[in-house]
N, CA, C and O atoms as a Maestro MAE file, in Angstrom:
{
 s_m_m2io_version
 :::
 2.0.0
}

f_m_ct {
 s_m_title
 :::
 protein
 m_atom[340] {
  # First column is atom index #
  i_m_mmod_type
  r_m_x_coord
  r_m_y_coord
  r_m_z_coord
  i_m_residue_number
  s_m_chain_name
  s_m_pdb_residue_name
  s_m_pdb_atom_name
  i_m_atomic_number
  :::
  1 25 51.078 56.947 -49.474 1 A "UNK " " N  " 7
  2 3 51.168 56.700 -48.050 1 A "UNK " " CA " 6
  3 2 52.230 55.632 -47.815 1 A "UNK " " C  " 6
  4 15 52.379 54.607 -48.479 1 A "UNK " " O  " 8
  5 25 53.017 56.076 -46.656 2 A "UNK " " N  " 7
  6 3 53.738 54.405 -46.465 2 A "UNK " " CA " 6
  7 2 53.329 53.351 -45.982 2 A "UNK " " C  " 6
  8 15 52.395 53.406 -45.182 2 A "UNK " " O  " 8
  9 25 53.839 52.259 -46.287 3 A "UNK " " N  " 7
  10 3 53.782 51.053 -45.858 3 A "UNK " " CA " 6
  11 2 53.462 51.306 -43.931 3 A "UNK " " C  " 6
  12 15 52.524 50.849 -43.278 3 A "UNK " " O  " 8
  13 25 54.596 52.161 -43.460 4 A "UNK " " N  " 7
  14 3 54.671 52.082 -42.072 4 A "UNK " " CA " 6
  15 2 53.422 52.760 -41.232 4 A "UNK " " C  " 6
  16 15 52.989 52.573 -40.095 4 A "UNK " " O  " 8
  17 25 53.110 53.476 -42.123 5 A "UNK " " N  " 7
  18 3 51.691 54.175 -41.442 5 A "UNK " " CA " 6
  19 2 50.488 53.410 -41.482 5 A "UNK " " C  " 6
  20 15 49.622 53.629 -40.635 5 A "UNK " " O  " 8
  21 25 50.266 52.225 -42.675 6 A "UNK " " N  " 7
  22 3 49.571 51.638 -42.898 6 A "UNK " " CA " 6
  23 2 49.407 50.484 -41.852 6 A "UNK " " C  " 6
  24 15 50.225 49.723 -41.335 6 A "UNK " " O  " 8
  25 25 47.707 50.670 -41.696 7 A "UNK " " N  " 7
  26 3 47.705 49.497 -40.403 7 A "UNK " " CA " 6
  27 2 47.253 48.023 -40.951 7 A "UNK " " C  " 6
  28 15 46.577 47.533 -41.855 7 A "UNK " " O  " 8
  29 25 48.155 47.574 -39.689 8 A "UNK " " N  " 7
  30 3 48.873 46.081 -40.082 8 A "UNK " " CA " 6
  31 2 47.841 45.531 -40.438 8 A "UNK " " C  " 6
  32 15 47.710 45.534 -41.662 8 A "UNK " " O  " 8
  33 25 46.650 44.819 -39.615 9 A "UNK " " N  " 7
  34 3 45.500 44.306 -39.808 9 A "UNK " " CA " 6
  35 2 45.432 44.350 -41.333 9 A "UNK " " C  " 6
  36 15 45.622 43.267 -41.886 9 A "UNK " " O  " 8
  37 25 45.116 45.762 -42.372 10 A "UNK " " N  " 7
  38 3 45.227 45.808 -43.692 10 A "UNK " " CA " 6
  39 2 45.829 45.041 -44.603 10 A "UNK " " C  " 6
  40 15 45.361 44.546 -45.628 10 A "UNK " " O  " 8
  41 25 47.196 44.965 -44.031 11 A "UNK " " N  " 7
  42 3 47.788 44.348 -45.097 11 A "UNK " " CA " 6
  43 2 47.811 42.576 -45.302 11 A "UNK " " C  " 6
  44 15 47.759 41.763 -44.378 11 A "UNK " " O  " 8
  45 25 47.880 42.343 -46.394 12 A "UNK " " N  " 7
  46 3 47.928 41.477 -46.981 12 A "UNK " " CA " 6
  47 2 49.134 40.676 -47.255 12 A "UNK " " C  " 6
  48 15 49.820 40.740 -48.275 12 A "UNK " " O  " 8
  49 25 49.325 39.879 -46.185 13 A "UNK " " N  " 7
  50 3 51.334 39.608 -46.299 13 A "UNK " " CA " 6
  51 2 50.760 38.216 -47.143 13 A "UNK " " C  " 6
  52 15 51.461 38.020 -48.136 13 A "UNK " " O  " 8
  53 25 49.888 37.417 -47.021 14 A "UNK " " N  " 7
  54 3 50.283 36.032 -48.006 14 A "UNK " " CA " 6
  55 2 49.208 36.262 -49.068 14 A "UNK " " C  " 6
  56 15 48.280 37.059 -48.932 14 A "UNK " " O  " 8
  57 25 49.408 35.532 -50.081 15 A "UNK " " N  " 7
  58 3 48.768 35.357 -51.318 15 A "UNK " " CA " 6
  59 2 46.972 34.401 -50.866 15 A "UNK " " C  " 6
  60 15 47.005 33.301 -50.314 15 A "UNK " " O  " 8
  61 25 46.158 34.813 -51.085 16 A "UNK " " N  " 7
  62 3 44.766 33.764 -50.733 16 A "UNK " " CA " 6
  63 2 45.658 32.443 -51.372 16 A "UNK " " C  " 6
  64 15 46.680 32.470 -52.056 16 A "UNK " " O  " 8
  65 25 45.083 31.608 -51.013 17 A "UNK " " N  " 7
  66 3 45.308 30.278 -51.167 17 A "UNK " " CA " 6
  67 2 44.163 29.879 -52.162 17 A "UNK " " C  " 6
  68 15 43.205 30.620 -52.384 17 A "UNK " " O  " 8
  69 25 44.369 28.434 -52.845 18 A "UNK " " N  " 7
  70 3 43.615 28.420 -53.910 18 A "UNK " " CA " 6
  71 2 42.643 27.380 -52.912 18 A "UNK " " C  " 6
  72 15 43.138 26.665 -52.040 18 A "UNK " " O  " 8
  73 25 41.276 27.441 -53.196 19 A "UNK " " N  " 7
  74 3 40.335 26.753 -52.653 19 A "UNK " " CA " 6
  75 2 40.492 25.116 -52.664 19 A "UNK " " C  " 6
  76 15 41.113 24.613 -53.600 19 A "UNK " " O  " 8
  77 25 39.910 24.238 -51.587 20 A "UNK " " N  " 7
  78 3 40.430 23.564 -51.448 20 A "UNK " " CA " 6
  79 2 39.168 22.752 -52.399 20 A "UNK " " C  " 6
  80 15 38.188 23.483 -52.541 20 A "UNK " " O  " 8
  81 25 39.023 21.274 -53.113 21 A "UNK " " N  " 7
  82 3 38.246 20.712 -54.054 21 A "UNK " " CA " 6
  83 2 36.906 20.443 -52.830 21 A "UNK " " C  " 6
  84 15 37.060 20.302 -51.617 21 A "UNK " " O  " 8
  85 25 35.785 20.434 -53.496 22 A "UNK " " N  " 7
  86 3 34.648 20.075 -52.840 22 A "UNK " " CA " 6
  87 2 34.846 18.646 -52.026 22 A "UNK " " C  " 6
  88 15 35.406 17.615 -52.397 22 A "UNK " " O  " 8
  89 25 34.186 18.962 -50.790 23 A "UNK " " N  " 7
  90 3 34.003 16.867 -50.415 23 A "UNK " " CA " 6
  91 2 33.648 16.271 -50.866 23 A "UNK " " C  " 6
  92 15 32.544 16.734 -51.154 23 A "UNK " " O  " 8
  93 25 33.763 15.012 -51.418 24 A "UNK " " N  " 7
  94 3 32.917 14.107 -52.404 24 A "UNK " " CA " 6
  95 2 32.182 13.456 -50.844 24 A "UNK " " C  " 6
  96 15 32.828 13.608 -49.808 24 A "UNK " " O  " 8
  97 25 31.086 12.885 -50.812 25 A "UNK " " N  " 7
  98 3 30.455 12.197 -50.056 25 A "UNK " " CA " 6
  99 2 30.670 11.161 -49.764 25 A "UNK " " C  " 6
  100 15 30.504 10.273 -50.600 25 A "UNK " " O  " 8
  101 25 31.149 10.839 -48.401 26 A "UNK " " N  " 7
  102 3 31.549 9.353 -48.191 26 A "UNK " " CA " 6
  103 2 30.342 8.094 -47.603 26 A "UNK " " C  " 6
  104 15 29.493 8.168 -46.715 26 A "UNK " " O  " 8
  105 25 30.649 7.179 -48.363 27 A "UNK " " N  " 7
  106 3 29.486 6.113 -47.774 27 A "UNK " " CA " 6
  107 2 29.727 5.790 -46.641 27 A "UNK " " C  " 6
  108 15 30.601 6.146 -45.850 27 A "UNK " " O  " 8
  109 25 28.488 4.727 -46.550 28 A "UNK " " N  " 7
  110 3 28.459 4.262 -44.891 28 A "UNK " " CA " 6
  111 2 29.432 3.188 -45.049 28 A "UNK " " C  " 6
  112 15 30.112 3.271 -44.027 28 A "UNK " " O  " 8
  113 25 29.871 2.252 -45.736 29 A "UNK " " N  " 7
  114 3 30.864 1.535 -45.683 29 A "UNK " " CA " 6
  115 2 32.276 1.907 -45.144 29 A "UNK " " C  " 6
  116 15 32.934 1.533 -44.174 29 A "UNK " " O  " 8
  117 25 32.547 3.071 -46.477 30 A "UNK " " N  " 7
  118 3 33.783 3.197 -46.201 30 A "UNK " " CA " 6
  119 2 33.873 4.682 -44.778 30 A "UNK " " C  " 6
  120 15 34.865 5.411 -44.790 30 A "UNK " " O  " 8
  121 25 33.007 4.859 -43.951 31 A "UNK " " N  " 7
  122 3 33.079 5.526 -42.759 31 A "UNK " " CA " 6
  123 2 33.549 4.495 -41.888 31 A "UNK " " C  " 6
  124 15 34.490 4.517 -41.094 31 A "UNK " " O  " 8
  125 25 32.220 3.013 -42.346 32 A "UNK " " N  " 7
  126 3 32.662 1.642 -40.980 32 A "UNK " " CA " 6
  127 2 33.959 1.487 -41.198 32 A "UNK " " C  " 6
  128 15 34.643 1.569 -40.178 32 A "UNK " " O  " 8
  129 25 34.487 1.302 -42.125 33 A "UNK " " N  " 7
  130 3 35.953 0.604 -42.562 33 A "UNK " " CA " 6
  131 2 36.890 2.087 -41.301 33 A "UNK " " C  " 6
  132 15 37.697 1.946 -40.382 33 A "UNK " " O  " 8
  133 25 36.285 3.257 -41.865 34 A "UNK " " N  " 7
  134 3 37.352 3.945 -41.321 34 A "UNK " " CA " 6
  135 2 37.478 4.064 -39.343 34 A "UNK " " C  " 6
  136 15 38.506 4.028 -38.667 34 A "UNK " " O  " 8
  137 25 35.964 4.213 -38.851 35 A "UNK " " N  " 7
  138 3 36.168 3.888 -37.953 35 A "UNK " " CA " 6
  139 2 36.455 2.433 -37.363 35 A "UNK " " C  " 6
  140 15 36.905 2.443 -36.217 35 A "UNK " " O  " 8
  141 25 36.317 1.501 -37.804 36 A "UNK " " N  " 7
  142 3 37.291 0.387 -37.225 36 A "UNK " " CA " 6
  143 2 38.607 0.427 -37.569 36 A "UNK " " C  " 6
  144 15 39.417 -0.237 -36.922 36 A "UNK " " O  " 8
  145 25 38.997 1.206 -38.627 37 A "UNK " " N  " 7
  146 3 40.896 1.525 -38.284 37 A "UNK " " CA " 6
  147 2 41.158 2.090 -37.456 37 A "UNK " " C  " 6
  148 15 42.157 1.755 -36.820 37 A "UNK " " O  " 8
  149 25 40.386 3.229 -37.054 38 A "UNK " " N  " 7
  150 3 40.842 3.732 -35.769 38 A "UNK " " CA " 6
  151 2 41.158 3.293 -34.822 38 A "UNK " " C  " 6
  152 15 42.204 3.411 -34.183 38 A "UNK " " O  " 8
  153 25 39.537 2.291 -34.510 39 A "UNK " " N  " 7
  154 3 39.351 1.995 -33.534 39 A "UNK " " CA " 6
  155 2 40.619 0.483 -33.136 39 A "UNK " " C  " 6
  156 15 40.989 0.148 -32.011 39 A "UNK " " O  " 8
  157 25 40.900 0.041 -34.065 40 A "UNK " " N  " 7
  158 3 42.356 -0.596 -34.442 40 A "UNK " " CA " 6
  159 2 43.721 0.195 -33.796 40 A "UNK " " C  " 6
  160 15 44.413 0.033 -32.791 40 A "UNK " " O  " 8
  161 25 43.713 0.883 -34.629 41 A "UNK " " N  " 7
  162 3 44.624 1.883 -34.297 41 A "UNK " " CA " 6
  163 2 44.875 1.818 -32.849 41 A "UNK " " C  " 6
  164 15 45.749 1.224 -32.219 41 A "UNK " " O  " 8
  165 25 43.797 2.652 -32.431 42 A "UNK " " N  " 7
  166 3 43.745 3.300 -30.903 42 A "UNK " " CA " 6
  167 2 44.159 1.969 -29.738 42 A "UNK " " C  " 6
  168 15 44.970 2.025 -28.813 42 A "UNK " " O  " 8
  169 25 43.380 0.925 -30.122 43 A "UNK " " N  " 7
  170 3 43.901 0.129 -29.844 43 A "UNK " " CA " 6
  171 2 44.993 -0.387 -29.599 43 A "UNK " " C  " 6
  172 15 45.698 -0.119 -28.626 43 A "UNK " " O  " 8
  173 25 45.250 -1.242 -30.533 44 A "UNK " " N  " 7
  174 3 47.241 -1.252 -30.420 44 A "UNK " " CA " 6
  175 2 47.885 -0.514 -29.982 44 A "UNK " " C  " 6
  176 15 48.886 -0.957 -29.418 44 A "UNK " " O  " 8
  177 25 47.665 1.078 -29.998 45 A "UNK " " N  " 7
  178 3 48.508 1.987 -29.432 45 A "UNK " " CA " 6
  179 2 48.511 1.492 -28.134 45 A "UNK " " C  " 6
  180 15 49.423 0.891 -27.566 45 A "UNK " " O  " 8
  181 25 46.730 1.985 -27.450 46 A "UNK " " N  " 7
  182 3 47.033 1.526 -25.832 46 A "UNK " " CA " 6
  183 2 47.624 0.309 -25.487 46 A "UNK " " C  " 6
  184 15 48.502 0.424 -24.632 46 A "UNK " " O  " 8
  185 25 47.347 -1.153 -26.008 47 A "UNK " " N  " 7
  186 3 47.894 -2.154 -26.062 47 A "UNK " " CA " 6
  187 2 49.487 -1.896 -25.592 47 A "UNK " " C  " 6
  188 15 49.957 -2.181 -24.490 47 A "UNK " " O  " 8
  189 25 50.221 -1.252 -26.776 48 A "UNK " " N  " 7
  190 3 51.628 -1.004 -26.934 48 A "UNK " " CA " 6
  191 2 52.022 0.019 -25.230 48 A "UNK " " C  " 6
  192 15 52.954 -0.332 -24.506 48 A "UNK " " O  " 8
  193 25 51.357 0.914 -24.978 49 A "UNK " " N  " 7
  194 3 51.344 1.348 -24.125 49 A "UNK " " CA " 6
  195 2 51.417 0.695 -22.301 49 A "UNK " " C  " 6
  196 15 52.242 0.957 -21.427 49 A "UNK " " O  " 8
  197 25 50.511 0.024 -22.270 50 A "UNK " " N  " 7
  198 3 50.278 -0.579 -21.224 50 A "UNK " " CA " 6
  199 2 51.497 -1.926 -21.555 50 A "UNK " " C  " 6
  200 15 51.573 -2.525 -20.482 50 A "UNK " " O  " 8
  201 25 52.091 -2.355 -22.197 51 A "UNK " " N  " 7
  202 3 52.983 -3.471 -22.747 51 A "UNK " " CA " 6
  203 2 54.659 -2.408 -21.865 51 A "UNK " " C  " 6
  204 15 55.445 -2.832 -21.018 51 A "UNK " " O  " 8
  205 25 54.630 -1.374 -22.375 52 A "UNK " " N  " 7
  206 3 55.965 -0.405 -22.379 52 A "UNK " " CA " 6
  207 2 55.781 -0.056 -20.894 52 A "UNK " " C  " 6
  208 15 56.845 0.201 -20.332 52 A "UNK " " O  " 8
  209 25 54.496 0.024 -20.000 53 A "UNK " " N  " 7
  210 3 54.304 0.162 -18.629 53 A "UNK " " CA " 6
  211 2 54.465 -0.773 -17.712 53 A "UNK " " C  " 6
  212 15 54.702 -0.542 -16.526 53 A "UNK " " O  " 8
  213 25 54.316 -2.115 -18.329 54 A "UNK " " N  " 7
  214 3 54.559 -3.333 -17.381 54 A "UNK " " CA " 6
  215 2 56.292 -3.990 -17.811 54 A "UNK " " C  " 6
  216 15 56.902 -4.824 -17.141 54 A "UNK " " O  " 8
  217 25 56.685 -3.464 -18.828 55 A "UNK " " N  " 7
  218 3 58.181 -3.784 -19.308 55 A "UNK " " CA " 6
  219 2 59.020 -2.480 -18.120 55 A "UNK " " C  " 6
  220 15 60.093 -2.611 -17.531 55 A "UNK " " O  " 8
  221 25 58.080 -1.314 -18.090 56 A "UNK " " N  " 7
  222 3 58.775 -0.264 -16.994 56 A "UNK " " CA " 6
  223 2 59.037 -1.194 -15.566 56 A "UNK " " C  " 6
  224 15 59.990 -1.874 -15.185 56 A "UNK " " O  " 8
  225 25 57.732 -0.878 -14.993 57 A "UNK " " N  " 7
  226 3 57.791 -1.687 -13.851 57 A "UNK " " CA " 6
  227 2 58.325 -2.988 -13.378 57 A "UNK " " C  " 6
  228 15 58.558 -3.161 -12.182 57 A "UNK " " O  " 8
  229 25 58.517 -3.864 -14.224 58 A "UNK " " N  " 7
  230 3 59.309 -4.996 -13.999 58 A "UNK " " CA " 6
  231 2 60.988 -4.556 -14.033 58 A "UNK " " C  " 6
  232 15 61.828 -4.910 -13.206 58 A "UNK " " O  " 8
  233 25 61.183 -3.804 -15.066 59 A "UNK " " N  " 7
  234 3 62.748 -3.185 -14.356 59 A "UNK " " CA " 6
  235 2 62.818 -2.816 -13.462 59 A "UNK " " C  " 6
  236 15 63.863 -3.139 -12.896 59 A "UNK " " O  " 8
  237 25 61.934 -1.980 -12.710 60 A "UNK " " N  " 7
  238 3 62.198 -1.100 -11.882 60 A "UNK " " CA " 6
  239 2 62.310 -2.393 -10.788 60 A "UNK " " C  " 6
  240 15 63.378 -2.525 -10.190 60 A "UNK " " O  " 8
  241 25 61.522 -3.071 -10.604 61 A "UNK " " N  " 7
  242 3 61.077 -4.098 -9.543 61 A "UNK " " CA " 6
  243 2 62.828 -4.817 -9.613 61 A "UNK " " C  " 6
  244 15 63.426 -4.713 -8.542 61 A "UNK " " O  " 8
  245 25 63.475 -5.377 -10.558 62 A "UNK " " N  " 7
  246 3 64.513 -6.294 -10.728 62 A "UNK " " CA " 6
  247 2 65.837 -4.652 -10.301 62 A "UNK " " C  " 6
  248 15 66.520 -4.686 -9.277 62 A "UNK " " O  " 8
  249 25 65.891 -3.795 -11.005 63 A "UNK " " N  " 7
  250 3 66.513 -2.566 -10.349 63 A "UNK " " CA " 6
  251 2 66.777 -2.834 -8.516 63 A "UNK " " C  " 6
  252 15 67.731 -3.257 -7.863 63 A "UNK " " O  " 8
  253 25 65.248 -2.287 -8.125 64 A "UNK " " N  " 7
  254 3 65.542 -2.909 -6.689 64 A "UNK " " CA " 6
  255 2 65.493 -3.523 -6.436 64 A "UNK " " C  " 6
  256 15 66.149 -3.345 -5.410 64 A "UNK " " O  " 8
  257 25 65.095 -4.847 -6.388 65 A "UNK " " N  " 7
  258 3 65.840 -6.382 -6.156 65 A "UNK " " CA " 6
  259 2 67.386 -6.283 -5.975 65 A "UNK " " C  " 6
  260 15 68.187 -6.519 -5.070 65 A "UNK " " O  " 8
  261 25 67.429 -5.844 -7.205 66 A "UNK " " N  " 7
  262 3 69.092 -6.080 -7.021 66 A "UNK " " CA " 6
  263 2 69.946 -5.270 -5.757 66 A "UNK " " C  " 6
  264 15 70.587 -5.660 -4.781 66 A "UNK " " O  " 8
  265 25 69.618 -4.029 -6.286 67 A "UNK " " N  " 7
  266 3 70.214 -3.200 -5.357 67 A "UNK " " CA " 6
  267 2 69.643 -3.882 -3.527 67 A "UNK " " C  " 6
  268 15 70.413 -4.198 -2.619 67 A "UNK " " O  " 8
  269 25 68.779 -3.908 -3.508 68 A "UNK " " N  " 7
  270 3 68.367 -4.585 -1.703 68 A "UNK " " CA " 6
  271 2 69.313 -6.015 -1.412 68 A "UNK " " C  " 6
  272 15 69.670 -6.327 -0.276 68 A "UNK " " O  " 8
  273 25 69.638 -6.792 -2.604 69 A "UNK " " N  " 7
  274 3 70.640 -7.850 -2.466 69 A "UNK " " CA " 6
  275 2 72.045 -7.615 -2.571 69 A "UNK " " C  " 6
  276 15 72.830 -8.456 -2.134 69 A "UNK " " O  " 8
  277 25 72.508 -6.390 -3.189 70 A "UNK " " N  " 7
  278 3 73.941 -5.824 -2.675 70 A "UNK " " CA " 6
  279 2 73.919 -5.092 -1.646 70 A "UNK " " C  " 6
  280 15 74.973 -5.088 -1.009 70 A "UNK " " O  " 8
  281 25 72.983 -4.390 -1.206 71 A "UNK " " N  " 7
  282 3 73.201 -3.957 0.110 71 A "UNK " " CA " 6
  283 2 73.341 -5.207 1.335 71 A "UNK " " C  " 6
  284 15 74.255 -5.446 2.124 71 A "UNK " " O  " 8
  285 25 72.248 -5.754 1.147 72 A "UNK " " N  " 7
  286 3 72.411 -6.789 2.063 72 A "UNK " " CA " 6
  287 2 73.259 -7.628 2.040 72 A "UNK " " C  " 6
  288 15 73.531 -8.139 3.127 72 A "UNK " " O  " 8
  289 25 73.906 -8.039 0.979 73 A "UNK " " N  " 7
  290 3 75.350 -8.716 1.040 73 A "UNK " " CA " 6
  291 2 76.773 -7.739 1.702 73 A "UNK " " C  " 6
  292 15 77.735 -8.033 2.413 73 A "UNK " " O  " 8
  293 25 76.367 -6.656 1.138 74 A "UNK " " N  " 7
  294 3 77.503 -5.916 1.908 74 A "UNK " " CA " 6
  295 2 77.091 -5.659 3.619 74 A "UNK " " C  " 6
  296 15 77.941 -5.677 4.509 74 A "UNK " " O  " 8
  297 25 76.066 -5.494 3.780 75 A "UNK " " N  " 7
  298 3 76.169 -5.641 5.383 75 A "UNK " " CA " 6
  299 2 76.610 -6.964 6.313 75 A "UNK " " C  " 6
  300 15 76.977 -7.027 7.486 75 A "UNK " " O  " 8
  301 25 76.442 -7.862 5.421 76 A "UNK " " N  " 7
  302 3 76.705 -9.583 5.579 76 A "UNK " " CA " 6
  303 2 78.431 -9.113 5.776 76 A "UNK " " C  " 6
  304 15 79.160 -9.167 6.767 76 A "UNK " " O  " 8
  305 25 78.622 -8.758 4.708 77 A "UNK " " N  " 7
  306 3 80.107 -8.635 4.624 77 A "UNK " " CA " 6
  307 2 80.765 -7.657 6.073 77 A "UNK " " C  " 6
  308 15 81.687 -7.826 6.870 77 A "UNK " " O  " 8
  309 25 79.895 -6.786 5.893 78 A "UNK " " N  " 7
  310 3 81.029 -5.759 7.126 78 A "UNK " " CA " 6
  311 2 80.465 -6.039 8.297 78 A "UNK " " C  " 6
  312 15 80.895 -5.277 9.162 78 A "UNK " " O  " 8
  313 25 79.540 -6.947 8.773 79 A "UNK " " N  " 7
  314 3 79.120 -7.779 10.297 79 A "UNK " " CA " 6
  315 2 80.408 -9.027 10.504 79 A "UNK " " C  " 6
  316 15 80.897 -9.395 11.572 79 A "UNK " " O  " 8
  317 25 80.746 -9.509 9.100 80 A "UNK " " N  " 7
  318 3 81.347 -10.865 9.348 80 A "UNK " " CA " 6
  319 2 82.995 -10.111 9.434 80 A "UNK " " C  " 6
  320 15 83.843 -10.792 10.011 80 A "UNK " " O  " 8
  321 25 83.324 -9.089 9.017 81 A "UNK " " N  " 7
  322 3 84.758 -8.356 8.908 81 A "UNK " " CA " 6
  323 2 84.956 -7.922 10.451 81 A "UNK " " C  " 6
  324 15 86.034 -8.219 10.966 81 A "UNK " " O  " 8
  325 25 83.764 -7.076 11.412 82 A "UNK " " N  " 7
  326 3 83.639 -6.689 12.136 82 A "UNK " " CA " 6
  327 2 84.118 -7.854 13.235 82 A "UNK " " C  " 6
  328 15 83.600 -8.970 13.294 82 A "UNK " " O  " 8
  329 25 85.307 -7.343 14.175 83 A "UNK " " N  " 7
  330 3 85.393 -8.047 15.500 83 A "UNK " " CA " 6
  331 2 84.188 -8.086 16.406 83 A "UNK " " C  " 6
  332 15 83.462 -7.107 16.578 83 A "UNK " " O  " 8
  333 25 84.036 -9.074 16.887 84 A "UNK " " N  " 7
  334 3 82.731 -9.397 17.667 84 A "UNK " " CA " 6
  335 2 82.942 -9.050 19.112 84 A "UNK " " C  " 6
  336 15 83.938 -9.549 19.636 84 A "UNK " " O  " 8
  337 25 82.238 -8.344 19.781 85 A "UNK " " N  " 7
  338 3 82.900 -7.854 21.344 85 A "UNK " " CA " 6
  339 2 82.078 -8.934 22.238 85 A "UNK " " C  " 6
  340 15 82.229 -8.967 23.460 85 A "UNK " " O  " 8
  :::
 }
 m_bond[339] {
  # First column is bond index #
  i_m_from
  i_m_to
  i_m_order
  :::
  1 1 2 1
  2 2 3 1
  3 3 4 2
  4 3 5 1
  5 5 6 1
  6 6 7 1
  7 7 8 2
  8 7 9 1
  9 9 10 1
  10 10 11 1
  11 11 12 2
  12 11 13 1
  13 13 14 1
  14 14 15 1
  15 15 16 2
  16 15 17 1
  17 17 18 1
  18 18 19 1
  19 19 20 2
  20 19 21 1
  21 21 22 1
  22 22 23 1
  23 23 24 2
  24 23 25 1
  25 25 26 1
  26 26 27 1
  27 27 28 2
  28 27 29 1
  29 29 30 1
  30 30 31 1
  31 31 32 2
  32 31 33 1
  33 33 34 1
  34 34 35 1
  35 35 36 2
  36 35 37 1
  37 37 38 1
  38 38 39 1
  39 39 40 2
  40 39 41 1
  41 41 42 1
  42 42 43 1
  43 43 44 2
  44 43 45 1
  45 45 46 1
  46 46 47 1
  47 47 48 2
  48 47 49 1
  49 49 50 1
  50 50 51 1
  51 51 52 2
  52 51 53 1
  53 53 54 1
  54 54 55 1
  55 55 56 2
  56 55 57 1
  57 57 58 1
  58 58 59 1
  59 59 60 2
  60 59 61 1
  61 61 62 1
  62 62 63 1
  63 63 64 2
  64 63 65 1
  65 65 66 1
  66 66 67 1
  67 67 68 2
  68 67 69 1
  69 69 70 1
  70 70 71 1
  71 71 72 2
  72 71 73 1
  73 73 74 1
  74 74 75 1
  75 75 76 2
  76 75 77 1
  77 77 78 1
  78 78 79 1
  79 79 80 2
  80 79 81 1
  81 81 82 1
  82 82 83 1
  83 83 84 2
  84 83 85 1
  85 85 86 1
  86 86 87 1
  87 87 88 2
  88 87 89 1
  89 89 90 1
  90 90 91 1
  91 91 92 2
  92 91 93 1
  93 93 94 1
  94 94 95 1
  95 95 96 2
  96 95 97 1
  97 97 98 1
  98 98 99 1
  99 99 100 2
  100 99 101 1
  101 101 102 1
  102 102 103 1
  103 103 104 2
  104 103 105 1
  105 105 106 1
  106 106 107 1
  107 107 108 2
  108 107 109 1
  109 109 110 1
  110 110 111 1
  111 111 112 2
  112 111 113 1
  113 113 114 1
  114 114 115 1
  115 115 116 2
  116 115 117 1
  117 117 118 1
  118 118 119 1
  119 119 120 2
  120 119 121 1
  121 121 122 1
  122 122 123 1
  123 123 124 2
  124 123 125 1
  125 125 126 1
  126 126 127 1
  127 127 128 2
  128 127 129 1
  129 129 130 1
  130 130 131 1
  131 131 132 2
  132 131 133 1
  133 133 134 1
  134 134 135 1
  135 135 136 2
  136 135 137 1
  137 137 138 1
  138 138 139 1
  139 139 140 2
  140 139 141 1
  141 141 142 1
  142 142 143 1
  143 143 144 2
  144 143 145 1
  145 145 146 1
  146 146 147 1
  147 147 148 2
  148 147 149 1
  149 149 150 1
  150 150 151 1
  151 151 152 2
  152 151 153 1
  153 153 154 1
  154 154 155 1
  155 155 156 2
  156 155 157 1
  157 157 158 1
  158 158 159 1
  159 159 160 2
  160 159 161 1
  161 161 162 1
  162 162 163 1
  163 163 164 2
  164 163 165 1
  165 165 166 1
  166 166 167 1
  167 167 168 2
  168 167 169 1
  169 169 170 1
  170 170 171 1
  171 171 172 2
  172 171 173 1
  173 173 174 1
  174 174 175 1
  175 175 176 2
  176 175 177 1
  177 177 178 1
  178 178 179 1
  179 179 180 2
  180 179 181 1
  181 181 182 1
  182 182 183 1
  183 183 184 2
  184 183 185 1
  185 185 186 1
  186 186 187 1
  187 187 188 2
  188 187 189 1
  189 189 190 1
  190 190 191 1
  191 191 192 2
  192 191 193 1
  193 193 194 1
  194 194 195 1
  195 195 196 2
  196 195 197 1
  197 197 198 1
  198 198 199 1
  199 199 200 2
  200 199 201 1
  201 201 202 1
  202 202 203 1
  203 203 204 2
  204 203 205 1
  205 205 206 1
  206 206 207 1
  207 207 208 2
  208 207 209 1
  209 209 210 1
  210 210 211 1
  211 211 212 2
  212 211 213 1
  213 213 214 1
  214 214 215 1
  215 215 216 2
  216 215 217 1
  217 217 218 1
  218 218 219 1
  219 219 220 2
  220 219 221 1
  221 221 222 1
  222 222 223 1
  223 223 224 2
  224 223 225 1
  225 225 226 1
  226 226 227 1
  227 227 228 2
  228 227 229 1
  229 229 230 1
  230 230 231 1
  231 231 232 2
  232 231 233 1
  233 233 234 1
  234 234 235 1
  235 235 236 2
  236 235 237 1
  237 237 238 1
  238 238 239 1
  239 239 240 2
  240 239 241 1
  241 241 242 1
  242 242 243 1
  243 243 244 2
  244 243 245 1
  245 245 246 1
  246 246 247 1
  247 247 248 2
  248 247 249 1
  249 249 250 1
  250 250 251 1
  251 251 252 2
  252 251 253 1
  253 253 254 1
  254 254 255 1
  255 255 256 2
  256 255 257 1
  257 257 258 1
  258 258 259 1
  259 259 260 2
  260 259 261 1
  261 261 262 1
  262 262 263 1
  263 263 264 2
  264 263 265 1
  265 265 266 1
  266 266 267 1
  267 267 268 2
  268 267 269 1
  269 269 270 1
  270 270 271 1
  271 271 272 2
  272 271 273 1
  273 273 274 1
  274 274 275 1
  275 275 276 2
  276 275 277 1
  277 277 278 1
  278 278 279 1
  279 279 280 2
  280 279 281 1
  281 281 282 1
  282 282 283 1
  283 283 284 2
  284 283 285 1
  285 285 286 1
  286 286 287 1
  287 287 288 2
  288 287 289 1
  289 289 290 1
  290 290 291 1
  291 291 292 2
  292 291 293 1
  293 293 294 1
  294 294 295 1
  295 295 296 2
  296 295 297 1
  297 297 298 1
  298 298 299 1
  299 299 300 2
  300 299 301 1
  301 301 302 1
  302 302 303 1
  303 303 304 2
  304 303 305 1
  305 305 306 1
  306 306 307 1
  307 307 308 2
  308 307 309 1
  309 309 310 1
  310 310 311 1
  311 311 312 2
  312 311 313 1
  313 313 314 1
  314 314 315 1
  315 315 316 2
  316 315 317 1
  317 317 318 1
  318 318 319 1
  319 319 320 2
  320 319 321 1
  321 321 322 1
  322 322 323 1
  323 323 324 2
  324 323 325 1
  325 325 326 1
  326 326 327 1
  327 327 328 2
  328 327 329 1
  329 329 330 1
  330 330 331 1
  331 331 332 2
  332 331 333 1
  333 333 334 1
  334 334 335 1
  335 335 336 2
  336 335 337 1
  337 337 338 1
  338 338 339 1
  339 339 340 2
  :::
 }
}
């Protein structure tokens, strides 16, 4: 029979994989240890996070600052250029 008639589902395109080693059993220690790395982890991340959100917003804040103080200097400028009627 060919290959092409043969339905796909059937075939066997990868090799089984070799089984993976039994779990060895983990203690209660080294679970605490692992969940307080996480909980470490997770931490610092948000930490780092909320750090990269208030470093955002303070640009943005000095961004427009600035820009509202060149505008307003340039209107300073083209009131004082402007003949006065």
């Amino acid at each position: 029979m060919s290959k092409l008639l043969v339905d796909v589902r059937t075939l066997d395109l990868h090799p089984p994989a070799p089984a993976l080693p039994a779990s060895a059993p983990v203690g209660l220690v080294d679970r605490a240890s692992l969940r307080l790395g996480l909980w470490l982890l997770l931490r610092s991340a948000a930490h780092a996070n909320r750090r990269a959100d208030r470093d955002l917003r303070s640009r943005a804040l000095e961004n427009r600052s600035g820009l509202e103080a060149r505008e307003n200097a340039a209107l300073r400028r083209l009131h004082l250029l402007q003949p006065h009627l």
